[in-house]
HTML snippet that shows the backbone in 3Dmol.js (N, CA, C, O; Angstrom):
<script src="https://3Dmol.org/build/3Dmol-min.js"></script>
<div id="view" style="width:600px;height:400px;position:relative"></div>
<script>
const pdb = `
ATOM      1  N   UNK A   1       0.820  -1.180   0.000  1.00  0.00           N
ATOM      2  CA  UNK A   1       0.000   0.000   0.000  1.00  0.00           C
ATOM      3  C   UNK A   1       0.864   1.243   0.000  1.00  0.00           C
ATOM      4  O   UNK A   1       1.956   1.226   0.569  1.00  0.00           O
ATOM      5  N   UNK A   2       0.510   2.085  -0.484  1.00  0.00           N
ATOM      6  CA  UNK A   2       0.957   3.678  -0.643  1.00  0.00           C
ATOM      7  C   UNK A   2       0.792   3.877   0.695  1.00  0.00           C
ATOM      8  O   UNK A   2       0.027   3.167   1.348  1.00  0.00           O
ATOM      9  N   UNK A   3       1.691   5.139   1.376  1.00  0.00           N
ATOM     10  CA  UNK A   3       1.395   6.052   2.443  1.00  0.00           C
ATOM     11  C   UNK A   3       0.552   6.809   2.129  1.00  0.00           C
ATOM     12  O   UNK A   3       0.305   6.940   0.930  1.00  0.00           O
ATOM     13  N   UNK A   4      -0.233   7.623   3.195  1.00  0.00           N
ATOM     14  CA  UNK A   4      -1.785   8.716   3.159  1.00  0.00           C
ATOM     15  C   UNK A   4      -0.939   9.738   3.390  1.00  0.00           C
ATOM     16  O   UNK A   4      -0.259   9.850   4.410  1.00  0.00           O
ATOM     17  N   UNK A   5      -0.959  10.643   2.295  1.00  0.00           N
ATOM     18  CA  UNK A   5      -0.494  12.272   2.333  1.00  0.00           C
ATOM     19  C   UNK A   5      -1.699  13.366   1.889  1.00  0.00           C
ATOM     20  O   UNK A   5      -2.648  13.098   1.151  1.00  0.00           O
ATOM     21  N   UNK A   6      -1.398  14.776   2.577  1.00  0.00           N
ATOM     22  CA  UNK A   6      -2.383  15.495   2.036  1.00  0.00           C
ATOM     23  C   UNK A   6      -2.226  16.679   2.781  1.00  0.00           C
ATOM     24  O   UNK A   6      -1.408  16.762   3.697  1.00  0.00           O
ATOM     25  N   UNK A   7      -3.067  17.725   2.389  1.00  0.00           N
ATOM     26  CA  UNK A   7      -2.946  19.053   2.870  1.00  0.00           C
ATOM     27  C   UNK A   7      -4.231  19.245   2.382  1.00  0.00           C
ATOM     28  O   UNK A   7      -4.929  18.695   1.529  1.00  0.00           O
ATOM     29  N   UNK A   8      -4.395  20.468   3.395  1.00  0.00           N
ATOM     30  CA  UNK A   8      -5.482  21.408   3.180  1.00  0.00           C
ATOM     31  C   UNK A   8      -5.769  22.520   4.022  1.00  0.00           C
ATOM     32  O   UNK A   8      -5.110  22.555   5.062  1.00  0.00           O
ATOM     33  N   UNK A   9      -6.769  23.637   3.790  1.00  0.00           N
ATOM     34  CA  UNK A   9      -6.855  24.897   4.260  1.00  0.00           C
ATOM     35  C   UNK A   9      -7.852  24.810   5.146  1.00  0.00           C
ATOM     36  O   UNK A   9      -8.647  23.877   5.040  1.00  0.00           O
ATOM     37  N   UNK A  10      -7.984  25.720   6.130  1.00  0.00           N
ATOM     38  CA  UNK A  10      -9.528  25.862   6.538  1.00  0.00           C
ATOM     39  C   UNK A  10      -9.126  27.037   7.567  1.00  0.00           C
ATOM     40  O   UNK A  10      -8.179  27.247   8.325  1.00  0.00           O
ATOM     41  N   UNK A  11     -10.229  27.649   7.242  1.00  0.00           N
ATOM     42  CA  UNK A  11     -10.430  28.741   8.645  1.00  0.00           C
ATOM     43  C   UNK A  11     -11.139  28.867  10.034  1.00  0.00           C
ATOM     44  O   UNK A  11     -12.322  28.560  10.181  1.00  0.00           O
ATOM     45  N   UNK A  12     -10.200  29.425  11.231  1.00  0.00           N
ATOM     46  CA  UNK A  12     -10.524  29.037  12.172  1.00  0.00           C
ATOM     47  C   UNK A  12     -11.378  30.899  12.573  1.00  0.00           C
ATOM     48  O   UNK A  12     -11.024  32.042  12.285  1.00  0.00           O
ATOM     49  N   UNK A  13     -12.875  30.193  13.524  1.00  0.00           N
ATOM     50  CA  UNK A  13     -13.320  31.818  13.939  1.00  0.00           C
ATOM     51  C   UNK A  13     -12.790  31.876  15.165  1.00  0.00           C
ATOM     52  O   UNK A  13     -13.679  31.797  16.013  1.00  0.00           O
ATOM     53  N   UNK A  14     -11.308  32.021  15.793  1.00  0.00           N
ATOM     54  CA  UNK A  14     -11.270  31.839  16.859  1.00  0.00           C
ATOM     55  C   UNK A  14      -9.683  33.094  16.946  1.00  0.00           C
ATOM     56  O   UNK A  14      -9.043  33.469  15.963  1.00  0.00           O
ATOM     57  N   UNK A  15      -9.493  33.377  17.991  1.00  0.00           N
ATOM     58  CA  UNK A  15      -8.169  34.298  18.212  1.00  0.00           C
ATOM     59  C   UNK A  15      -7.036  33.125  17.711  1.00  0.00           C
ATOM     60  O   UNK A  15      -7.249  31.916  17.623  1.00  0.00           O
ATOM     61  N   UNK A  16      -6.050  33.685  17.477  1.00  0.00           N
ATOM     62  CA  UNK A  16      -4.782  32.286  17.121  1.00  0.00           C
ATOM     63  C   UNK A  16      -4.362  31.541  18.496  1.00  0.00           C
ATOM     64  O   UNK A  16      -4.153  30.339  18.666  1.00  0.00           O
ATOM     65  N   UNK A  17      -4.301  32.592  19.414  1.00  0.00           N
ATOM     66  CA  UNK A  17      -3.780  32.283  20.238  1.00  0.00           C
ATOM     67  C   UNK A  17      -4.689  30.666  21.081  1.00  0.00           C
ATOM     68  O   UNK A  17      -4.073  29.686  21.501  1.00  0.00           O
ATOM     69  N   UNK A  18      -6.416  30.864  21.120  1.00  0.00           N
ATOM     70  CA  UNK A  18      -6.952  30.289  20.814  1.00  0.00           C
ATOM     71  C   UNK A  18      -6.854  28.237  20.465  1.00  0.00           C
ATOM     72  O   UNK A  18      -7.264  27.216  21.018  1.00  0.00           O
ATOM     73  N   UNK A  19      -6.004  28.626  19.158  1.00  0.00           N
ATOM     74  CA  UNK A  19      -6.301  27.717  18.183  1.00  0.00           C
ATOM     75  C   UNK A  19      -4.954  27.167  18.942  1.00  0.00           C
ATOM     76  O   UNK A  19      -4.934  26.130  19.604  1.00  0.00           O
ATOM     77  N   UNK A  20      -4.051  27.866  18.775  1.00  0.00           N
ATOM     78  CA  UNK A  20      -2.165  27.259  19.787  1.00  0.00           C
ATOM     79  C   UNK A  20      -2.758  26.394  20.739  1.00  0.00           C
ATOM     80  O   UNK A  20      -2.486  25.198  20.634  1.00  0.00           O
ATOM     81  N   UNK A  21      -3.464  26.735  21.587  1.00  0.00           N
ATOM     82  CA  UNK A  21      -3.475  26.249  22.877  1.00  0.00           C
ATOM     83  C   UNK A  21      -4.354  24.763  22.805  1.00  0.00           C
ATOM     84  O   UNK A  21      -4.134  23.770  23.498  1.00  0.00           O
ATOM     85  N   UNK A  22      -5.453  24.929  21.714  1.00  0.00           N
ATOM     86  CA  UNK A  22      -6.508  23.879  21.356  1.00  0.00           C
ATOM     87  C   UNK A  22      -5.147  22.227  20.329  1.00  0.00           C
ATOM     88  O   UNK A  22      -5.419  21.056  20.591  1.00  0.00           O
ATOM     89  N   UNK A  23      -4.319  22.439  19.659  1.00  0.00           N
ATOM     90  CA  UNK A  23      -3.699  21.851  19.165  1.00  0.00           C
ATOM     91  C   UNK A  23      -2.704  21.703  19.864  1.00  0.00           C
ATOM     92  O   UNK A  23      -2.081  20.669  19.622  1.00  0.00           O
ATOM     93  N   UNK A  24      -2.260  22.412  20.736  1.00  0.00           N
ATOM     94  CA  UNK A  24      -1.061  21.100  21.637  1.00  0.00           C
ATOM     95  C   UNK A  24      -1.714  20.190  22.412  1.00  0.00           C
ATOM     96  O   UNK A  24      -1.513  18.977  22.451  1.00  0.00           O
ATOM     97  N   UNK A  25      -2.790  21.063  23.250  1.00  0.00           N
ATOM     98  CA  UNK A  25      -3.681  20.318  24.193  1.00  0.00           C
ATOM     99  C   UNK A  25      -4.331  18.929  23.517  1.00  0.00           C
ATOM    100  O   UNK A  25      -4.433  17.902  24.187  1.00  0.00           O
ATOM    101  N   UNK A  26      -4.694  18.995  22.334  1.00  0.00           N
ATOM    102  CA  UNK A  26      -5.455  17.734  21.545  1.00  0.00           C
ATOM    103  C   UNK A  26      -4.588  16.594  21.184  1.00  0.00           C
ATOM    104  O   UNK A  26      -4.634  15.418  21.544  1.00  0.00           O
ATOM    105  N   UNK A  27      -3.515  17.431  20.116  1.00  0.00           N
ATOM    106  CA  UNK A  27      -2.371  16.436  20.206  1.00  0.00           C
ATOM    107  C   UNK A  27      -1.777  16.111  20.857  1.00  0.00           C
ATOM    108  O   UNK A  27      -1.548  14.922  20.635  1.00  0.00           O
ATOM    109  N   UNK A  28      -1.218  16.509  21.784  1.00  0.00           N
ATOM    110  CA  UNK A  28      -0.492  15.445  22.856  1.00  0.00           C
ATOM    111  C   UNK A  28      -1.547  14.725  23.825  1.00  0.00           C
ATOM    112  O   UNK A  28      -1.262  13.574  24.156  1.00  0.00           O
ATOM    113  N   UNK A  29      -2.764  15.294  24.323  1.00  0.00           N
ATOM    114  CA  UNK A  29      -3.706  14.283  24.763  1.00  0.00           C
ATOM    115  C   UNK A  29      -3.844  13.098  23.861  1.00  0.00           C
ATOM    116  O   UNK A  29      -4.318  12.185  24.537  1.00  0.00           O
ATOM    117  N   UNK A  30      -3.621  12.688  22.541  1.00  0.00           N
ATOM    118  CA  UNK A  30      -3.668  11.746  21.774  1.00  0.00           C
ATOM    119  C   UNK A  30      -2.379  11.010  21.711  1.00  0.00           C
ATOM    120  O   UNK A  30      -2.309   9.959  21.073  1.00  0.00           O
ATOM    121  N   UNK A  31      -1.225  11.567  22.416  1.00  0.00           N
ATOM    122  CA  UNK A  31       0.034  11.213  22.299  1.00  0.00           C
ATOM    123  C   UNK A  31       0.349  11.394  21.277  1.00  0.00           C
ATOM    124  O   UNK A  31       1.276  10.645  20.970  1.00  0.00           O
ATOM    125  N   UNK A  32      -0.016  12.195  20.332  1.00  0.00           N
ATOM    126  CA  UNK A  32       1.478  12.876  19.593  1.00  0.00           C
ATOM    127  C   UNK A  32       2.797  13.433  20.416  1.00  0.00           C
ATOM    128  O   UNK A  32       2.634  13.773  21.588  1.00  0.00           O
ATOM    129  N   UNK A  33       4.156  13.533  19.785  1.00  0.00           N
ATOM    130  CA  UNK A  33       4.967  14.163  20.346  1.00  0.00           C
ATOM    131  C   UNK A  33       5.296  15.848  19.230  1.00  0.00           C
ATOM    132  O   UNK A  33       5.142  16.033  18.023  1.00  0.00           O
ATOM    133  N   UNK A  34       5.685  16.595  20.123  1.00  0.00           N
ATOM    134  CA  UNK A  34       5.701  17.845  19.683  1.00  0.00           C
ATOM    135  C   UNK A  34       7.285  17.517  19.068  1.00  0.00           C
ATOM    136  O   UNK A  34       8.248  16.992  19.626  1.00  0.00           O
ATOM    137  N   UNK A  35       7.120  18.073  17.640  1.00  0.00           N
ATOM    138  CA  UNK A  35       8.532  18.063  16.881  1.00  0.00           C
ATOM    139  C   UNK A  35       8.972  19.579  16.764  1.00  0.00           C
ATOM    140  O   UNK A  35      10.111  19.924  17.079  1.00  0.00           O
ATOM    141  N   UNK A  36       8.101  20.397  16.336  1.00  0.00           N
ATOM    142  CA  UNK A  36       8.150  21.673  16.325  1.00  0.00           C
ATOM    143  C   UNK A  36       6.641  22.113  16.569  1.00  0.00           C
ATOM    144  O   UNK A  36       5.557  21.583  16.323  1.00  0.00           O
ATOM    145  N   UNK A  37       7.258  23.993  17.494  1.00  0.00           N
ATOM    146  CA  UNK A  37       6.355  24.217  18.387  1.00  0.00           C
ATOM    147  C   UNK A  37       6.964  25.937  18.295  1.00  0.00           C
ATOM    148  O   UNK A  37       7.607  26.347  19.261  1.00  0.00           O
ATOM    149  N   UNK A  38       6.770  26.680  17.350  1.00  0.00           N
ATOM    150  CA  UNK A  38       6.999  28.278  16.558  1.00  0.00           C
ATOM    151  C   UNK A  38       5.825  28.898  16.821  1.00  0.00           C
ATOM    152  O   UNK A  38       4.744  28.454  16.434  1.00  0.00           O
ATOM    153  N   UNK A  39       5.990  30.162  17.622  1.00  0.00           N
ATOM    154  CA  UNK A  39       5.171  31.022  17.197  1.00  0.00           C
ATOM    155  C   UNK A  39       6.050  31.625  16.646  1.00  0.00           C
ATOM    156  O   UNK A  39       7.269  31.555  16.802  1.00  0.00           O
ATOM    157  N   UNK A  40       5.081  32.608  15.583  1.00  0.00           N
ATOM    158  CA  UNK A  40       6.470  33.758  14.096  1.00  0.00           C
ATOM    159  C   UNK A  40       5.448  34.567  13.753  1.00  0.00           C
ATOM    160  O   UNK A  40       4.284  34.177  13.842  1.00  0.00           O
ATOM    161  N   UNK A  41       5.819  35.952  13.264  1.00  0.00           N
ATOM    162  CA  UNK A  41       5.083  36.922  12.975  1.00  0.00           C
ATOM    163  C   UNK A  41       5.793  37.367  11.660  1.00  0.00           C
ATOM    164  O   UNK A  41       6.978  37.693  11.589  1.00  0.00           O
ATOM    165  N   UNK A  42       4.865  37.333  10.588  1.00  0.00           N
ATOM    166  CA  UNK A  42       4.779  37.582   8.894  1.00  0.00           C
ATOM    167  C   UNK A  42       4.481  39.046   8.752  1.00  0.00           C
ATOM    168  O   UNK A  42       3.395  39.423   9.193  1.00  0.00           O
ATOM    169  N   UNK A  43       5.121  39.751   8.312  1.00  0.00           N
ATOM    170  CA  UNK A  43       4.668  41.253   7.938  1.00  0.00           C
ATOM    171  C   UNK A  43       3.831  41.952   8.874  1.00  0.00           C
ATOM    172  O   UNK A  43       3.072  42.850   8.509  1.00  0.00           O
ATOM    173  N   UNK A  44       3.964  41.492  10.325  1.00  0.00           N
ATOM    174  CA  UNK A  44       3.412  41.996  11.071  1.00  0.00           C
ATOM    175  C   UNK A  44       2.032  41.259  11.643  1.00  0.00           C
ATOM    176  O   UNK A  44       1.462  41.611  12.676  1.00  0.00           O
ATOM    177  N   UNK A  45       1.645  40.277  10.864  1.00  0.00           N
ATOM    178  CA  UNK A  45       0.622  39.319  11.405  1.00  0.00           C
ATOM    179  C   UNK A  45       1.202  38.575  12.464  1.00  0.00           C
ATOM    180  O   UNK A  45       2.428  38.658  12.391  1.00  0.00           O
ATOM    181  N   UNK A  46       0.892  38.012  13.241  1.00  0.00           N
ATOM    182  CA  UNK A  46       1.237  36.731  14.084  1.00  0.00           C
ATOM    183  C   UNK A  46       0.811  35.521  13.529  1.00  0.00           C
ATOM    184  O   UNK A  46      -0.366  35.506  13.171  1.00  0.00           O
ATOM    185  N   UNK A  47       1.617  34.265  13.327  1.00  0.00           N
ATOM    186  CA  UNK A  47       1.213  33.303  12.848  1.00  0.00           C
ATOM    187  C   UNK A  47       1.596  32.009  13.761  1.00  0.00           C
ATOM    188  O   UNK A  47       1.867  32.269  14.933  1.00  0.00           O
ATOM    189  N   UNK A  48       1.652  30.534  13.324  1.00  0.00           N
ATOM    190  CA  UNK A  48       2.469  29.246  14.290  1.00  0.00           C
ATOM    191  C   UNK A  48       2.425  28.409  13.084  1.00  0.00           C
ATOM    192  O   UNK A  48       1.677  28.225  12.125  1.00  0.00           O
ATOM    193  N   UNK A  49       3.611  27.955  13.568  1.00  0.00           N
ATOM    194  CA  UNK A  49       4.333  26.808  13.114  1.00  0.00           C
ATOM    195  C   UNK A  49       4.191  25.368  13.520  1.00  0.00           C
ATOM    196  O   UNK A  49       5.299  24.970  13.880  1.00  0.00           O
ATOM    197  N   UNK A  50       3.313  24.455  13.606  1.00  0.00           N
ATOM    198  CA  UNK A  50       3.635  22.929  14.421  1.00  0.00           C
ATOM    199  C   UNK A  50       3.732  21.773  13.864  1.00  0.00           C
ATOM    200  O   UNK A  50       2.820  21.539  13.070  1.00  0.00           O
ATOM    201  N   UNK A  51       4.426  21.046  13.977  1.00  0.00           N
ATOM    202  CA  UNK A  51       4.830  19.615  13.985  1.00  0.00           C
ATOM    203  C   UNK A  51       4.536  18.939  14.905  1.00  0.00           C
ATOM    204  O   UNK A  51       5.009  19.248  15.999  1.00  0.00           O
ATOM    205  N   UNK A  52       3.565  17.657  14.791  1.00  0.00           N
ATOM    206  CA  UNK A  52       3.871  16.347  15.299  1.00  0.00           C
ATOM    207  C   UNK A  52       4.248  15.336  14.883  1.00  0.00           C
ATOM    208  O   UNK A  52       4.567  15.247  13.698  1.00  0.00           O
ATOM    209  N   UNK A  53       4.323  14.262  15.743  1.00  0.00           N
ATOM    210  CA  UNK A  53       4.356  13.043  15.262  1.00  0.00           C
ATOM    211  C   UNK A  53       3.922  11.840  16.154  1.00  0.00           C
ATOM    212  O   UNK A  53       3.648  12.014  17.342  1.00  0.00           O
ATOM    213  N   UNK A  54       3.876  10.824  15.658  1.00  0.00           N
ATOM    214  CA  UNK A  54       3.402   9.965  16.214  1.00  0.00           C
ATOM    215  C   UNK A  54       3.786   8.471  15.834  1.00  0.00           C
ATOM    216  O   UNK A  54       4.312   8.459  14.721  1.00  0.00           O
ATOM    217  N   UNK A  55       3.667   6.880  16.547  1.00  0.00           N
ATOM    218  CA  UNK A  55       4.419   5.689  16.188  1.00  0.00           C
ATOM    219  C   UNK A  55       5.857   6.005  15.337  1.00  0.00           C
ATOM    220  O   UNK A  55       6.106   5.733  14.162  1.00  0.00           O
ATOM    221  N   UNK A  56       6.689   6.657  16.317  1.00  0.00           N
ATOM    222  CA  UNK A  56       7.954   7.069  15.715  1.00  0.00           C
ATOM    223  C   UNK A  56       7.888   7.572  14.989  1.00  0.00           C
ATOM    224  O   UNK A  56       8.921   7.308  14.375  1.00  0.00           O
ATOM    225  N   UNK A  57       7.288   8.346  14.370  1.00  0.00           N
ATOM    226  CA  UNK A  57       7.070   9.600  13.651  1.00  0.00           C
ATOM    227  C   UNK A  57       6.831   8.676  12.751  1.00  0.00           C
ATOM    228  O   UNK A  57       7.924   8.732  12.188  1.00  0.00           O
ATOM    229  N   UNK A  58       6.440   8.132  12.364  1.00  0.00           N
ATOM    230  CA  UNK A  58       5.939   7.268  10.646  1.00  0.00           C
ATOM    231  C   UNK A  58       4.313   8.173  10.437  1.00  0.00           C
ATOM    232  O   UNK A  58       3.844   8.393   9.321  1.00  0.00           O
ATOM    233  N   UNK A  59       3.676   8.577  11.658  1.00  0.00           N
ATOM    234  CA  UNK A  59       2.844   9.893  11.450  1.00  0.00           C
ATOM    235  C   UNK A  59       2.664  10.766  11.714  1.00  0.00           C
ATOM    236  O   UNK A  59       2.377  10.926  12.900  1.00  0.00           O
ATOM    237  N   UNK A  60       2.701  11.969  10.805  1.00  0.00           N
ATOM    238  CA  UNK A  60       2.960  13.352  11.486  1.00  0.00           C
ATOM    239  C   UNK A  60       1.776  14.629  10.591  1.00  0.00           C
ATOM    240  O   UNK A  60       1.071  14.500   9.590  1.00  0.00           O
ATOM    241  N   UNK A  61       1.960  15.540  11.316  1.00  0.00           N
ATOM    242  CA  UNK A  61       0.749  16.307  11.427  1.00  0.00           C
ATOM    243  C   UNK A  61       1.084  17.728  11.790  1.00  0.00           C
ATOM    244  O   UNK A  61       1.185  18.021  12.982  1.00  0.00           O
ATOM    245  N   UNK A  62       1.325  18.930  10.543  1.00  0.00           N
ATOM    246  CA  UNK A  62       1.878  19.524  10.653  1.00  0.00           C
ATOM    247  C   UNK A  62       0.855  21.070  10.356  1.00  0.00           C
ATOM    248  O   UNK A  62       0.024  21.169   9.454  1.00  0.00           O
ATOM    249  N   UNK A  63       1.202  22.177  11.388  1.00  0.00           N
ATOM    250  CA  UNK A  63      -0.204  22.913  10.990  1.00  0.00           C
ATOM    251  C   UNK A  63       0.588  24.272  10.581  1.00  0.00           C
ATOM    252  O   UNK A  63       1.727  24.339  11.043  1.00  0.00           O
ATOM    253  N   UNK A  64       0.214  25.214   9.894  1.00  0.00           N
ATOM    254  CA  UNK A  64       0.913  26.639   9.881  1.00  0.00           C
ATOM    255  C   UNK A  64      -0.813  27.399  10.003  1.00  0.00           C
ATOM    256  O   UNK A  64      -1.943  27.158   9.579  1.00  0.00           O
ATOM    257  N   UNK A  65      -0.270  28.202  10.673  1.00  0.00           N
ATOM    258  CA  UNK A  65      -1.469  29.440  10.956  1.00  0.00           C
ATOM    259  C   UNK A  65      -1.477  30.554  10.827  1.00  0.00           C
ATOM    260  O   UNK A  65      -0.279  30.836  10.848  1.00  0.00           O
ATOM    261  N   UNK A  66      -2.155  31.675  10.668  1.00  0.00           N
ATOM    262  CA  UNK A  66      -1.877  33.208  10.366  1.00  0.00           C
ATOM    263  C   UNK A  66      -3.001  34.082  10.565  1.00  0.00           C
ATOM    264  O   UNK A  66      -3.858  33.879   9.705  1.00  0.00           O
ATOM    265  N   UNK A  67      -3.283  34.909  11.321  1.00  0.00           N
ATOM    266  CA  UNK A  67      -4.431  35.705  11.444  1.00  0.00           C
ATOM    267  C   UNK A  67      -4.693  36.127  10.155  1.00  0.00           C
ATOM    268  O   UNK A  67      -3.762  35.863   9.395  1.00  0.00           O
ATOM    269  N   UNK A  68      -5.515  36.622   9.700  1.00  0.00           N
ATOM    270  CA  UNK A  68      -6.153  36.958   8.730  1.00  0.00           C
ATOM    271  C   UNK A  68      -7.651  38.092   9.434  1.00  0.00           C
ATOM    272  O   UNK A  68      -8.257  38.086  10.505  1.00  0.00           O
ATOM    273  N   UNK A  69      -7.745  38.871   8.280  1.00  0.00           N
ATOM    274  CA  UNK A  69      -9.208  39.722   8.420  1.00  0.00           C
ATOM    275  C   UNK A  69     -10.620  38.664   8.440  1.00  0.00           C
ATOM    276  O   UNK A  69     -11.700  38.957   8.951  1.00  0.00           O
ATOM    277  N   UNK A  70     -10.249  37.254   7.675  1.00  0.00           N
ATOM    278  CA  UNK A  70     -11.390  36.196   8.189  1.00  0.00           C
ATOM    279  C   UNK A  70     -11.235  35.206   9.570  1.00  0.00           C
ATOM    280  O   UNK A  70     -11.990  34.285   9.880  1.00  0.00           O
ATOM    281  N   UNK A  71     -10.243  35.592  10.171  1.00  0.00           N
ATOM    282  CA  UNK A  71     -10.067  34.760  11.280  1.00  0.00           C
ATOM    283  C   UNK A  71      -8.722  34.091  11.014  1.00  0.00           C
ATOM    284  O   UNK A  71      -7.841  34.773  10.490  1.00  0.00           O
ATOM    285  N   UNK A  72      -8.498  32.882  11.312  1.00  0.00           N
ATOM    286  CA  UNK A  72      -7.204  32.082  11.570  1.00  0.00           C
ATOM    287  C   UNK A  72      -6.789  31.364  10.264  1.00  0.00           C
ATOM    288  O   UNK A  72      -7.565  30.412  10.184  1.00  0.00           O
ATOM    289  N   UNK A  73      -6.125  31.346   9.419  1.00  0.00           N
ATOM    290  CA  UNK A  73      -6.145  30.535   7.952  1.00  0.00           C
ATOM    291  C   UNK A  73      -5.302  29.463   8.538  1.00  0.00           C
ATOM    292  O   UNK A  73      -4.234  29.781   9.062  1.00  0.00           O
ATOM    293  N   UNK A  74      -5.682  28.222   8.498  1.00  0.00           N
ATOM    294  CA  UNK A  74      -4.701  26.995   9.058  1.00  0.00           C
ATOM    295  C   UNK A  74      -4.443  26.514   7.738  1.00  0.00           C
ATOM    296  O   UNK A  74      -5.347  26.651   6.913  1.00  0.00           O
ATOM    297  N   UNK A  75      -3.364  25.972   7.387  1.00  0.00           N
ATOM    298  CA  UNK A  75      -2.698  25.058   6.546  1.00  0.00           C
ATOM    299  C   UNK A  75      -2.581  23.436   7.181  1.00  0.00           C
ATOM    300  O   UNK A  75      -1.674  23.429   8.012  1.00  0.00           O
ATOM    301  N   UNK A  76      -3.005  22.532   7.088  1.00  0.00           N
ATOM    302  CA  UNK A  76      -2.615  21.420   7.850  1.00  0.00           C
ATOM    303  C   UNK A  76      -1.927  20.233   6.463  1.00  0.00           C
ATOM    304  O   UNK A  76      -2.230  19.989   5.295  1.00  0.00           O
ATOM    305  N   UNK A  77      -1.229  19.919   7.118  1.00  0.00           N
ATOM    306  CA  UNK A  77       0.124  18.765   6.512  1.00  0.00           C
ATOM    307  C   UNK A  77      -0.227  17.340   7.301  1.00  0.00           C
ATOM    308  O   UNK A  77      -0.388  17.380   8.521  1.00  0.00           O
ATOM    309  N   UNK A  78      -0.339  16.121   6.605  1.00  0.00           N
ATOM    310  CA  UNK A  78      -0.520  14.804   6.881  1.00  0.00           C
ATOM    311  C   UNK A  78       0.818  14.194   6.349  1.00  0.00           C
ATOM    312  O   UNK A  78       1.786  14.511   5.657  1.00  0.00           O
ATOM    313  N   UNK A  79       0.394  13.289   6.965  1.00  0.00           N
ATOM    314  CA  UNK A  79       1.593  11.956   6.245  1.00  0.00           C
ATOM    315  C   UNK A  79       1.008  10.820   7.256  1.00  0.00           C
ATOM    316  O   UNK A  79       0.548  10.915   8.394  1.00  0.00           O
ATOM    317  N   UNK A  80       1.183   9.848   6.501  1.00  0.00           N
ATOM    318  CA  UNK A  80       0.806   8.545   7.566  1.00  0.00           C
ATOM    319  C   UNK A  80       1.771   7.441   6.818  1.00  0.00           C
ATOM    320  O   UNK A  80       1.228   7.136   5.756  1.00  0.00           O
ATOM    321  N   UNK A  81       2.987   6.749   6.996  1.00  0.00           N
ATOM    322  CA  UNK A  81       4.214   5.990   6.192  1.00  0.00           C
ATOM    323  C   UNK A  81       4.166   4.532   7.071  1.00  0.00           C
ATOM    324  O   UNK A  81       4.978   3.613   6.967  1.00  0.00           O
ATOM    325  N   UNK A  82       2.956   4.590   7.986  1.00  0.00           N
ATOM    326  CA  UNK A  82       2.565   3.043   8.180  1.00  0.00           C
ATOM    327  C   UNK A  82       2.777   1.919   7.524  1.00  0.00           C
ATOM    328  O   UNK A  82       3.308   0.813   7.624  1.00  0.00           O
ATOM    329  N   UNK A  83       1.992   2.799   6.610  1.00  0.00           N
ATOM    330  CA  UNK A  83       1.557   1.293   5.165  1.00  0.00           C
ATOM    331  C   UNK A  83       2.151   0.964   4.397  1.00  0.00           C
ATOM    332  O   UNK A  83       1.771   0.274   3.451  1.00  0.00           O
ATOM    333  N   UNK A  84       3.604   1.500   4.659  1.00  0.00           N
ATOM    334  CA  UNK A  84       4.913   1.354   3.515  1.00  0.00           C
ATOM    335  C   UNK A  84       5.022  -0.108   3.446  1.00  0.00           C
ATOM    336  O   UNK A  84       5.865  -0.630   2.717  1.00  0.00           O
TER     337      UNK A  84
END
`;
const viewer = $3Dmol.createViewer("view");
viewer.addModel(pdb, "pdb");
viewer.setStyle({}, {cartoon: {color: "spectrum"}});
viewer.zoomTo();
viewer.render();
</script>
């Protein structure tokens, strides 16, 4: 079998700061481990950076965020290399 990869967008109605606190708290309650863990500010926006992973990182789960005038724009990153 192929590994499960993928990305996609979605917006959050919530402060960023918000959304930081909701995604470490979730993922590591699930036992992910934190690989990277950035807050960074883009032209003056505030944005985050995160990495997890998980079963030795063979899955990981990676988010970028950025305030925006619609709320939070998340980017989220998959991989799942289980099924190699």
């Amino acid at each position: 079998m192929k590994p499960s990869r993928g990305i996609f967008d979605l917006v959050a109605d919530a402060p960023l700061d918000d959304v930081a606190k909701f995604l470490r708290r979730e993922y590591r309650a699930e036992g992910w481990k934190v690989i990277n863990d950035q807050e960074i500010e883009v032209n003056g926006a505030k944005g985050l950076d995160f990495l997890f992973g998980k079963d030795t990182n063979q899955k990981s789960a990676g988010f970028s965020a950025q305030e925006n005038e619609a709320g939070v724009l998340i980017t989220v990153r998959y991989s799942d290399n289980t099924r190699l």
